[in-house]
C-alpha angles and dihedrals in degrees: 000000000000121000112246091232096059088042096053085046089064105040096044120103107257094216099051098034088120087065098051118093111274093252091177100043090047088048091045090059090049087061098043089053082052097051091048083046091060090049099054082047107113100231117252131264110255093195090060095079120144086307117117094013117144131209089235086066092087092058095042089053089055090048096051089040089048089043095050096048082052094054096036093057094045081057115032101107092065092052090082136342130215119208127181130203138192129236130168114252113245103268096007139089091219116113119241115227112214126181132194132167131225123213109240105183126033123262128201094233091043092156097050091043088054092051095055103045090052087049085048089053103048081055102055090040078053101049083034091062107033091056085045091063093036092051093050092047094056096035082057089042088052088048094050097044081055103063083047102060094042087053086048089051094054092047095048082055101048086054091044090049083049092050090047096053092059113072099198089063090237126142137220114261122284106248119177109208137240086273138002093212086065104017116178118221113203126190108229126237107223123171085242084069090041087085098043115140127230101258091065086052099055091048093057085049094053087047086054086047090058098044099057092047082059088050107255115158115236124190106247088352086151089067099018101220108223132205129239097286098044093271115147107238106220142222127183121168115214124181112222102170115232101253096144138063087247097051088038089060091046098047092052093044090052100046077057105052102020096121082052106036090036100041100151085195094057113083111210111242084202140055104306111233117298140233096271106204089200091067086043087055094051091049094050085062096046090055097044082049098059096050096059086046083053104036082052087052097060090042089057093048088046089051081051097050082056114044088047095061084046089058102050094043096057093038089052087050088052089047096048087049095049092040096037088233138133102215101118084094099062093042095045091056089054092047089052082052102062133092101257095056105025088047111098097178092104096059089038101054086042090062087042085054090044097059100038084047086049093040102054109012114039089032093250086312102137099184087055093050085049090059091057095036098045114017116196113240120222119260114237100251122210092219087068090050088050100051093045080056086043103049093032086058086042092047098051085048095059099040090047078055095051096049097051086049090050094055099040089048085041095223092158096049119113091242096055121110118255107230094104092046092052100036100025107029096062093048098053100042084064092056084044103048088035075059103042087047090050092047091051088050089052089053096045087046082058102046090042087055097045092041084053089237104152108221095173099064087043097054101032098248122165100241085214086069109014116131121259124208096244086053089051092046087047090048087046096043083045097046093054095034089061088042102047083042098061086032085067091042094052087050094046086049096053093046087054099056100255110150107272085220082074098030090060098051091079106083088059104050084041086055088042086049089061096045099054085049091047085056097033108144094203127104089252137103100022096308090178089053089043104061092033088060083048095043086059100049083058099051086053099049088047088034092143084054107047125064105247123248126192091242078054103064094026081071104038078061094059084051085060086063099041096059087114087057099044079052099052086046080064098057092049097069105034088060101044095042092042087050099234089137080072099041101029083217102144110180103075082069097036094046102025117129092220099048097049087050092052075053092077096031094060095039090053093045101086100045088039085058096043094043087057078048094066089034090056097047089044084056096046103040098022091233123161093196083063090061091046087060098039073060086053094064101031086061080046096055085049092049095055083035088057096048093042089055082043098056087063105030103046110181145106092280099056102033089058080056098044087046091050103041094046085048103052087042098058088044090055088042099043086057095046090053103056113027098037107021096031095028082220131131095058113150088209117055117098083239094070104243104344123071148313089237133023144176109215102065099223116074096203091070092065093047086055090051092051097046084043085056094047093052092047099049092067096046075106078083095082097061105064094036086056106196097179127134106188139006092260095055087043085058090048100042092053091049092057091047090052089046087055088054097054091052089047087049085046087051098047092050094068102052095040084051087044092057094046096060096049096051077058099056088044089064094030083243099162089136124066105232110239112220109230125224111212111068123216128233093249094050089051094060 
């Protein structure tokens, strides 16, 4: 049977675990009554054995038991007493409900007892009041969703009426607004609506009406300017974020020519802006968005509500076995009593989203709505367990082969020609390093699960197709098993005398392979997981573009690490387009102008993505911490400028540069890591020089992870010192650099992710808060 404390551990919400009752303290001090109890205890006779006993003990027992329980129900409730008052909240007129308990009768341990009650009450007044502020916050979101969607719904009327009154079906031009922050929707004036008759006037006007009572913002709504035929010219301001290149562009141009575009003096000639049904659109999801984000809050209060009464019913009945007391009753009333379990606004306000979900966005289909409100999480399947075994033991085989083919062929000795190392080798270290990377994140996936970090709050995942770290070790086992596989084929081919023309041709279908499974458009192989991998990568290549997510940048910083592969990448196609594979003539890819200049290019391209990234986060939320790290890559893209330049310029001038650039770079990056990234090195904190909270238990874990980064941050070292004897040990040598950056990068993710979460749990932060489209009066100023 599982113990309730490790049970509540794994079903709590990890955001909010400092409002839930303090299971383990309260338990601690159980144990300590016990212990006091023991002591008190007078010691037993050793001279009464099983001497002098009667048959008739065992009835007696159960008549003194029987008789006990019956006294001490008649007299429960003066055991102890729980009284609650009221006081007024700092800065609210709310009254604060406050309970504490009075001993009654006397105890042996009093002081103890007292102790503990008092600790029992400061965490129900906690839970109490933590549920109370929770509660308010979602019964106002829920207001407030409310008045949007009815001011969706009259919108979505006044363009199907629009729609009605023209027989041919056509709308009015899309038109996007001056800014989609603040986008104006117009009414148009049309000659059809010329000879409108009153009564179609007086209904806009009772839909404007409406509108304004639900807060909507209308240019000159306080005069109502009409057009030529009486007909009030409309305004309405609705918020759609720019999270898209198209809405980026706007907003910046807007933001340009707003006292131009925007001028309230200047009276169009022409048709005024038009009710554009793709915005409408946008602000449908927004808003359906929001409800689900909603309708998962209050679960998760409910779950609290739950899991809390739970708590103190279990710790009371510790308590009545240690103290032979039956005092559980009297406490629990008042618990029932109390907001966070007699409140039924929660449940309430969940059937009232149910049905408007049902309502507006699944078309009264209630099992559809279900799908988006509670959205079934996959099952760990033992399959999956089985293949990663499987592969794993596949994979170990195969590479046990290759190395004894390599040895016997002699493909890694000094005298060898150097055709593998320059067509195969860079093939294959991409599959390599794409492999070690996978098998970190699994790791990290594992750690972050056991460690209750929730990654998938933090990066937006749907729990229904996140990845799970048994699925990233299976892609990873599978990946290496199927390289290592044609790797041992390609050597197997060459011993036996096939052209090497042909021969060498397997590292790129078996790349081409990997890539139509990466954009295949079929339901296999983790297709969620698939083209969200690709929509990020497009979010990081247009990074100025696209609004910046955390699950954005968390992966433009794996591309930082990945540069070798990107350049390996490089030398992949170079030598199969340029046909060197055929040829095995290396130097119009080695020489070549264009290709050392795509050096640099591709070299610069990660930090250039991460550093927009900065720029577009300082520029949405006006940080200046957002422009500091966009330094920090900037110094990173001229170190790797300087020992590029280096590599072919190898002398005193450039090597003082290279030294003082990489330098002043892993400084800056060192810095970065721990005290922003990690939130370690604080000198205050009562951890020295970590934190005030983590996660791991031991400290000295974090100190070796510091000391570990610090180690792996100067593996740049290498090479400029260049101890390096032949081509063969140069490729080798860089592959194992490479290798120690991606562990690095493996090692960095879980602390960063470490510090995330618990910048969450400091803010209770356990919802994604769900921007909304339409803006108020009051917010418009």
């Amino acid at each position: 049977m599982v113990k309730f404390s490790k049970e509540l551990e794994a079903q709590l919400i990890p955001e909010w675990k400092d409002a839930f009752v303090n299971y383990w303290l309260l338990k601690k001090h159980v144990k300590k009554i016990k212990l006091s109890r023991k002591q008190r205890l007078p010691p037993p006779d050793p001279s009464h054995g099983f001497i002098g006993r009667s048959i008739f003990d065992p009835i007696r027992f159960a008549a003194t038991k029987l008789s006990s329980a019956v006294w001490s129900n008649n007299t429960n409730t003066e055991i102890i007493q729980v009284r609650s008052s009221k006081s007024m909240e700092d800065g609210s007129d709310e009254e604060e409900v406050l309970y504490q308990t009075e001993l009654v009768q006397l105890f042996s341990e009093e002081d103890e007892v007292k102790v503990f009650f008092e600790m029992l009450d400061d965490e129900l007044n906690k839970v109490n009041q933590f549920y109370k502020t929770k509660e308010s916050e979602f019964l106002e979101r829920g207001e407030i969703l409310d008045k949007q969607l009815q001011i969706l719904v009259d919108l979505k009327q006044i363009l199907s009426e629009r729609r009605r009154r023209k027989p041919n079906g056509a709308l009015s031009p899309r038109s996007w607004s001056s800014s989609p922050r603040n986008s104006d929707f117009s009414s148009p004036e049309s000659p059809a609506e010329m000879n409108d008759s009153s009564t179609e006037v007086s209904q806009t006007d009772e839909v404007i009406a409406a509108l304004e009572r639900n807060g909507v913002n209308f240019i000159n709504s306080a005069t109502r300017a009409k057009t030529k035929k009486g007909k009030p010219k409309m305004a309405m301001r609705i918020d759609i974020p720019a999270t898209t290149p198209t809405r980026t562009i706007s907003a910046v141009t807007s933001m340009l020519w707003e006292d131009l575009v925007n001028n309230p003096k200047k009276e169009p000639n022409g048709p005024s802006d038009f009710i554009n049904r793709k915005k409408i659109q946008c602000a449908e999801k927004m808003i359906r968005s929001a409800f689900v984000e909603l309708y998962r809050g209050l679960g998760l209060l409910r779950t609290y509500s739950t899991l809390n009464m739970v708590a103190f019913t279990k710790i009371l009945k510790k308590f009545d076995k240690v103290a032979n007391q039956q005092t559980s009753a009297s406490y629990l009333k008042a618990v029932k009593r109390s907001h966070f379990i007699s409140s039924d606004k929660v449940v309430r306000l969940m059937d009232e989203v149910e049905s408007i979900f049902t309502k507006h966005f699944a078309n009264n289909d209630r099992k559809k709505a279900m799908k988006f409100l509670r959205p079934q999480q996959q099952k760990d399947s033992h399959m999956v367990t089985f293949f990663v075994g499987l592969f794993t033991g596949c994979f170990v085989s195969l590479f046990s082969v290759y190395i004894i083919l390599a040895h016997m062929s002699g493909i890694f000795s000094p005298s060898a020609e150097t055709s593998y190392m320059e067509t195969v080798y860079p093939v294959f270290s991409v599959f390599a390093l794409l492999s070690l990377h996978l098998f970190c994140y699994g790791c990290n996936l594992f750690m972050w699960k056991n460690t209750r970090i929730n990654y998938n709050f933090i990066f937006e995942f749907a729990p229904s197709t996140a990845l799970k770290y048994r699925d990233a070790f299976l892609i990873c086992t599978t990946f290496m098993t199927s390289v290592v596989g044609a790797m041992v084929i390609h050597l197997l081919l060459r011993a036996g005398g096939f052209s090497p023309t042909h021969v060498d041709t397997i590292p790129g279908i078996l790349l081409l392979i990997f890539i139509a499974l990466l954009v295949c458009p079929f339901d296999i192989f983790y297709r969620p997981t698939r083209y969200c991998f690709l929509r990020i990568l497009r979010n990081i290549i247009c990074s100025p573009f696209y609004k910046v997510l955390m699950v954005d940048f968390f992966m433009a910083d794996q591309l930082t690490s990945q540069i070798p592969l990107l350049r390996h990448l490089e030398s992949t196609a170079c030598y199969f387009l340029a046909g060197s594979f055929k040829t095995h003539q290396y130097s119009t890819c080695k020489n070549g102008k264009l290709y050392r200049q795509l050096a640099y290019v591709i070299s610069f391209s990660p930090y250039y993505w991460r550093a927009m990234q900065c720029a577009r986060r300082w520029f949405d939320e006006s940080d200046l911490n957002h422009l500091a790290n966009m330094g920090k890559y900037v110094s990173a893209m001229v170190a790797a400028g300087a020992r590029l330049t280096y590599a072919t310029q190898s002398n005193d001038l450039w090597f003082s540069v290279v030294l003082v650039t990489s330098i002043v770079a892993t400084i800056y990056q060192l810095y970065w890591d721990f005290v922003k990234d990690w939130g370690v090195l604080n000198p205050k904190s009562k951890n020295p020089w970590l934190r005030d909270d983590l996660i791991l238990k031991k400290r000295s874990i974090y100190y070796l992870s510091i000391a570990l980064n610090v180690v792996l941050r100067v593996a740049w070292i290498e090479s400029i010192m260049r101890f390096r004897i032949n081509p063969v040990q140069t490729h080798l040598v860089d592959f194992f650099l490479a290798s120690l950056e991606v562990i690095r990068r493996g090692h960095w993710n879980f602390y960063r992710l470490e510090n995330e979460h618990l910048n969450n749990v400091g803010k209770f932060r356990a919802v994604k808060a769900v921007p909304l489209p339409f803006r108020e009066t009051d917010s418009d100023g």
